[in-house]
C-alpha positions in Angstrom: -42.6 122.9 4.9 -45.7 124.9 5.8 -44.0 127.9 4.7 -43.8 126.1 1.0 -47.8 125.2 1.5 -48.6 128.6 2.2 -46.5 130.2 -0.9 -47.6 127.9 -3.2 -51.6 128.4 -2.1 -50.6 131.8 -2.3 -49.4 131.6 -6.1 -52.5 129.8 -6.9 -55.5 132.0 -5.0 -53.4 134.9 -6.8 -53.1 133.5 -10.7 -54.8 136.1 -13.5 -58.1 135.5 -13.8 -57.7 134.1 -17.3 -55.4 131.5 -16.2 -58.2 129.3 -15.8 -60.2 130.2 -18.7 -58.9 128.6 -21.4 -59.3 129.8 -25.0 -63.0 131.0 -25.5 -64.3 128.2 -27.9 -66.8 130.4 -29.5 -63.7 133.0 -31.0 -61.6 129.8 -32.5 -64.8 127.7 -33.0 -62.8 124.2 -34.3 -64.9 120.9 -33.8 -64.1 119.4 -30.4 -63.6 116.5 -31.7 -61.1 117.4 -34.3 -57.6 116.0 -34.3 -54.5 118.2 -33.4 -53.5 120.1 -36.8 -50.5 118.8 -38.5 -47.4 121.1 -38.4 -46.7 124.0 -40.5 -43.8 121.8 -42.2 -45.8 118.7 -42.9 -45.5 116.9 -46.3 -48.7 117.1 -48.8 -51.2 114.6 -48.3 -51.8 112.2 -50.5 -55.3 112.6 -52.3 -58.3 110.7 -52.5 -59.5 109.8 -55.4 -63.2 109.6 -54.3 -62.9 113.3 -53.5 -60.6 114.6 -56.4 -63.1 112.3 -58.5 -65.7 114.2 -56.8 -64.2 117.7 -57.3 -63.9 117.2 -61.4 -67.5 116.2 -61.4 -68.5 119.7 -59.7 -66.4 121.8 -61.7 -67.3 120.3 -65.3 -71.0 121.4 -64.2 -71.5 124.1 -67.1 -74.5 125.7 -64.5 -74.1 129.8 -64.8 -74.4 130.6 -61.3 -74.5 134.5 -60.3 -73.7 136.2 -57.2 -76.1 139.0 -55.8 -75.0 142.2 -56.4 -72.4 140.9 -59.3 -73.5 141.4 -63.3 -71.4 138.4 -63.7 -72.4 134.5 -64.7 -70.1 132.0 -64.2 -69.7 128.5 -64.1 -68.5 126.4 -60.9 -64.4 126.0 -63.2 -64.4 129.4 -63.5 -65.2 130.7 -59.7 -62.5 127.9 -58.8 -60.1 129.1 -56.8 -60.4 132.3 -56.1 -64.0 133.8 -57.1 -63.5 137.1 -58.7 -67.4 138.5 -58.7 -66.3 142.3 -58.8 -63.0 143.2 -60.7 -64.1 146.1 -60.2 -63.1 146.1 -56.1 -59.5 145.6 -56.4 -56.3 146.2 -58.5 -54.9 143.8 -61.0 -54.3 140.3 -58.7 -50.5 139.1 -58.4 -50.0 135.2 -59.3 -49.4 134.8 -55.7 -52.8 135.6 -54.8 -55.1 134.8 -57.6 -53.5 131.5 -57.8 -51.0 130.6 -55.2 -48.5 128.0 -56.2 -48.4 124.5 -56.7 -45.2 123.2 -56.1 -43.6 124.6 -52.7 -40.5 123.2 -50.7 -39.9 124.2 -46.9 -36.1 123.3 -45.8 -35.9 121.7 -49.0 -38.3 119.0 -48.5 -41.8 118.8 -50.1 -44.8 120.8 -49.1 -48.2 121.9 -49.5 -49.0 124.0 -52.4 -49.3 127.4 -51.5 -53.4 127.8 -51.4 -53.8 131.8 -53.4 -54.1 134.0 -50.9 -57.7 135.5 -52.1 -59.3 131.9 -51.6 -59.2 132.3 -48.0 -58.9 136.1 -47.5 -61.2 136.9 -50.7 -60.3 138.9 -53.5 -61.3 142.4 -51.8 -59.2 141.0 -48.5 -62.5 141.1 -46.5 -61.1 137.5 -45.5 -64.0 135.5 -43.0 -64.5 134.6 -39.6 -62.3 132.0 -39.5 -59.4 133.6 -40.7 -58.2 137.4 -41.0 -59.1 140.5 -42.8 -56.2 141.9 -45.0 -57.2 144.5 -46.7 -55.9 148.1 -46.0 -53.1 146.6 -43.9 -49.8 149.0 -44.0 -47.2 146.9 -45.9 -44.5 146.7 -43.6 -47.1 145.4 -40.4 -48.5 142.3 -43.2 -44.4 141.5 -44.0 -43.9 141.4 -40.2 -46.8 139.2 -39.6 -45.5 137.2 -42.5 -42.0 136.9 -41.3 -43.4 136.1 -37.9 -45.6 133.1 -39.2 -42.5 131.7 -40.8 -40.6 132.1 -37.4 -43.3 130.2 -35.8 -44.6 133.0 -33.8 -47.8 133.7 -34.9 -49.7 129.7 -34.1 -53.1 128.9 -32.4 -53.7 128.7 -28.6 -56.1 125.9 -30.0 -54.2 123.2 -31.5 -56.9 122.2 -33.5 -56.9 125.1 -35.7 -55.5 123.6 -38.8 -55.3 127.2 -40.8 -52.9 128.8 -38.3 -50.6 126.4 -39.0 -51.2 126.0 -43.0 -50.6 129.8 -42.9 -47.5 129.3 -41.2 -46.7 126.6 -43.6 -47.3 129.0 -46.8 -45.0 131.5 -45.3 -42.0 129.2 -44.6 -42.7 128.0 -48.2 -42.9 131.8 -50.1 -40.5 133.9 -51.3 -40.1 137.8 -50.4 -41.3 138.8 -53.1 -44.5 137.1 -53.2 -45.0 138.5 -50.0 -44.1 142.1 -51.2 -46.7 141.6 -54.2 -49.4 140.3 -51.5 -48.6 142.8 -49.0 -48.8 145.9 -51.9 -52.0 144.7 -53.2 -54.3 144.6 -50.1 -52.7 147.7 -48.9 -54.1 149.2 -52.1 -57.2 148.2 -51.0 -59.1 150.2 -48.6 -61.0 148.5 -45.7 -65.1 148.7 -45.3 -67.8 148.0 -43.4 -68.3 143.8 -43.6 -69.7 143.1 -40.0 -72.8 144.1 -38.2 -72.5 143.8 -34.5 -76.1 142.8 -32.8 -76.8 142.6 -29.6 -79.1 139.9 -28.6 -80.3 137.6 -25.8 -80.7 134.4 -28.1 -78.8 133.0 -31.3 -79.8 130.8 -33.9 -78.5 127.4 -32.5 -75.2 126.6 -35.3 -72.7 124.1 -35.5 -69.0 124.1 -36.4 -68.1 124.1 -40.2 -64.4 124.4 -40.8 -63.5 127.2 -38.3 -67.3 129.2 -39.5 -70.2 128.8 -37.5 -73.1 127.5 -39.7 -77.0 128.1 -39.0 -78.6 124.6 -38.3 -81.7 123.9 -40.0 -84.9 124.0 -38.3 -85.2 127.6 -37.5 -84.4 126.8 -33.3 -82.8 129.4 -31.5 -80.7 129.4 -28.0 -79.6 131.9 -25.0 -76.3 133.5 -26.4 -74.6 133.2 -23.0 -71.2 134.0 -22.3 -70.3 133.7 -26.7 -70.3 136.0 -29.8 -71.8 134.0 -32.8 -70.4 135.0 -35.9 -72.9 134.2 -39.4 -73.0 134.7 -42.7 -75.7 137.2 -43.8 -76.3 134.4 -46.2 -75.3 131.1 -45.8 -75.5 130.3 -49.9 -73.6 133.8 -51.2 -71.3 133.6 -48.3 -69.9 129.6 -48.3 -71.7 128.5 -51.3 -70.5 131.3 -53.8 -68.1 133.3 -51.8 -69.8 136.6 -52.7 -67.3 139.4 -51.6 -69.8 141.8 -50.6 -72.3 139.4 -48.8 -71.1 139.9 -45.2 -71.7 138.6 -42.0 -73.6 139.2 -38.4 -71.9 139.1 -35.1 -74.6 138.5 -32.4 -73.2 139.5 -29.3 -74.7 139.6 -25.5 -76.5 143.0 -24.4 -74.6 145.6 -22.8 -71.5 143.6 -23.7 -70.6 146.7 -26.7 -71.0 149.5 -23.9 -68.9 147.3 -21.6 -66.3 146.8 -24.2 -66.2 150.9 -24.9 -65.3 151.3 -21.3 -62.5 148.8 -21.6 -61.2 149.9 -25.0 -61.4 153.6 -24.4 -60.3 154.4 -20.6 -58.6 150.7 -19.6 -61.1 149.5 -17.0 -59.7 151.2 -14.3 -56.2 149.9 -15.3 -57.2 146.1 -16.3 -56.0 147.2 -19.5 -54.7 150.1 -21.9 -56.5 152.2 -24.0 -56.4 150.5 -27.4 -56.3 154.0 -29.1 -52.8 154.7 -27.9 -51.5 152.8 -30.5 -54.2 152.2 -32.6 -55.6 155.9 -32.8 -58.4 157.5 -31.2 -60.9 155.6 -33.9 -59.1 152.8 -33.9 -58.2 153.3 -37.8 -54.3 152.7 -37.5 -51.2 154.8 -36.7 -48.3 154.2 -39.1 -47.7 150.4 -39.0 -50.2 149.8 -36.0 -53.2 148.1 -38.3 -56.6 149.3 -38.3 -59.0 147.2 -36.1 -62.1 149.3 -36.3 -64.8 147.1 -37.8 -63.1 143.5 -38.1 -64.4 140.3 -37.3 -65.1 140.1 -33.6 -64.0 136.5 -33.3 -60.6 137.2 -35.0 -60.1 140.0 -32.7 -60.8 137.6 -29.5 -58.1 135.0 -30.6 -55.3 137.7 -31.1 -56.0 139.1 -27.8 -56.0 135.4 -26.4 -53.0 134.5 -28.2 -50.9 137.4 -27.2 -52.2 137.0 -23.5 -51.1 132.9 -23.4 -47.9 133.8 -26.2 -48.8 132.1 -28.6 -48.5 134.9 -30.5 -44.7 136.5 -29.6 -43.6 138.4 -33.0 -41.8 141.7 -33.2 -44.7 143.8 -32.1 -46.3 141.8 -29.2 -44.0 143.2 -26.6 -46.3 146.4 -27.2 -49.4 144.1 -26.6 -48.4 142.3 -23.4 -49.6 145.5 -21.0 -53.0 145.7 -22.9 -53.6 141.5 -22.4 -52.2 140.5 -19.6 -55.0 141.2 -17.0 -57.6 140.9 -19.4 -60.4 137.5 -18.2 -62.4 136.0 -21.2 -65.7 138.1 -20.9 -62.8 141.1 -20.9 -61.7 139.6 -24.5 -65.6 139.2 -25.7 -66.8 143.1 -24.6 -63.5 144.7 -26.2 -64.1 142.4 -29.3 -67.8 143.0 -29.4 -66.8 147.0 -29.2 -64.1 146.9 -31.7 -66.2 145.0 -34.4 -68.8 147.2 -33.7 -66.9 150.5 -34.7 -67.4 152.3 -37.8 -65.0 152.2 -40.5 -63.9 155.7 -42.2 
């Protein structure tokens, strides 16, 4: 019996570092008091009225509203779904992902409607915070990821994260060749500079706002800590307009980039891999290993989180599993802080 006490206090004192982590809030930033998203396969909710009532009354407005940097005007109907500010950016949008699909079926039964993928991921496939950047993605790694959402291998470590699972939901409900289209168009488009990585003692003090962090009013500011805070540039162009090319800040804590170099570019002192292995020396992408080099810090920390708890299991993760598993959470902010931080070519 003491035998059995001494293993098991053994197995404990001697769990990963991580184990007791838990997902770092600030990379999935969901409410804490949101409800557990519904599954991938659930049926479409049925609509308010209030708030479709609501939603007619906005887009009627005939205001001409303009987006910096854009010669455009338009009204609220005609930025509605998917804002198109600069044509010029991208080539001619499949139906898929100008304006998704309304009537979708998952095993037959009734689903969502398939949201266009540019509402979410932008026309340029910049995509946000909150969700992933597409754009310049080799076409055979965005089919995977999209075959691997539909197997329900690519979900959340937090459960509250209701766009992991819509995503997954949109995937079981398209069909290969809307995938195709989707994957050939932001592969067409080559990926740019979008983020700048600041490192800082103190943040603006920000609250959740649907899987964004938003800047409260008031001006007050707090000590960063242990976080990366991810902002729009500009609240209004960013969430208001969803300007293309208005980008976003990611604060981070001092000396956390340098930290991160060490990590990403010599492994720590075997903690971890060197990223550029498979992702190249600048991080730009080998073959159908995706560039990382200059994406959103906070998507960066939940794929190495997922991969390290597997939640995330596709075809590719076995190659991640060496690089994650001894990796704690300020591990997962320094290398995301790093990555986000180098330039794009």
């Amino acid at each position: 019996m003491r035998t059995i006490v001494v293993l098991i206090a053994l197995s404990v004192f001697c769990l990963p570092m991580f184990a007791a982590d838990g997902p770092p809030a600030w990379a999935y930033n969901t409410d804490p008091n949101a409800p557990i998203a519904p599954p991938p396969e659930a049926p479409p909710a049925p609509q308010n009225p209030a708030a479709a009532a609501a939603a007619a009354k906005r887009l009627a407005d005939p205001t001409l509203l303009s987006a910096a940097g854009s010669s455009l005007k338009l009204t609220r109907a005609q930025i509605t779904p998917v804002p198109d500010w600069f044509p010029g950016d991208h080539p001619p949008m499949p139906e898929i992902v100008a304006k998704g699909r309304q009537q979708a079926t998952i095993k037959g039964q009734p689903a969502q409607a398939i949201l266009p993928c540019a509402l979410c991921h932008l026309a340029n496939g910049k995509g946000r915070p909150e969700n992933a950047g597409v754009a310049g993605l080799p076409v055979y790694y965005f089919i995977q990821q999209m075959t691997d959402f539909k197997a329900g291998n690519r979900l959340s470590a937090d459960p509250r994260k209701v766009n992991s699972n819509r995503m997954a939901g949109f995937a079981m409900a398209l069909t290969d060749d809307e995938v195709k289209a989707a994957a050939e168009y932001f592969a067409a488009i080559k990926w740019s500079p979008w983020i700048r990585v600041i490192e800082t003692d103190t943040v603006p003090k920000v609250k959740a706002n649907g899987g964004l962090f938003s800047v409260l009013p008031g001006g007050e500011k707090e000590p960063i800590g242990q976080r990366i805070i991810e902002i729009p540039e500009d609240e209004e162009q960013a969430n208001g307009l969803r300007n293309s090319h208005s980008g976003f800040i990611a604060y981070v804590p001092v000396g956390s980039v340098a930290k991160g170099k060490e990590l990403v570019t010599t492994g720590g002192g075997g903690k971890t891999m060197q990223c550029g292995i498979c992702h190249g020396a600048d991080l730009q992408g080998i073959g159908p290993v995706p560039s990382i080099a200059g994406r959103s810090a906070s998507y960066i920390a939940r794929e190495l989180y997922d991969f390290q708890q597997g939640i995330r299991k596709g075809q590719m993760s076995p190659m991640m599993k060496p690089a994650v598993e001894k990796l704690n959470n300020e591990d997962i902010l320094e290398i995301s802080a790093y990555v986000a931080s180098r330039p794009v070519e």
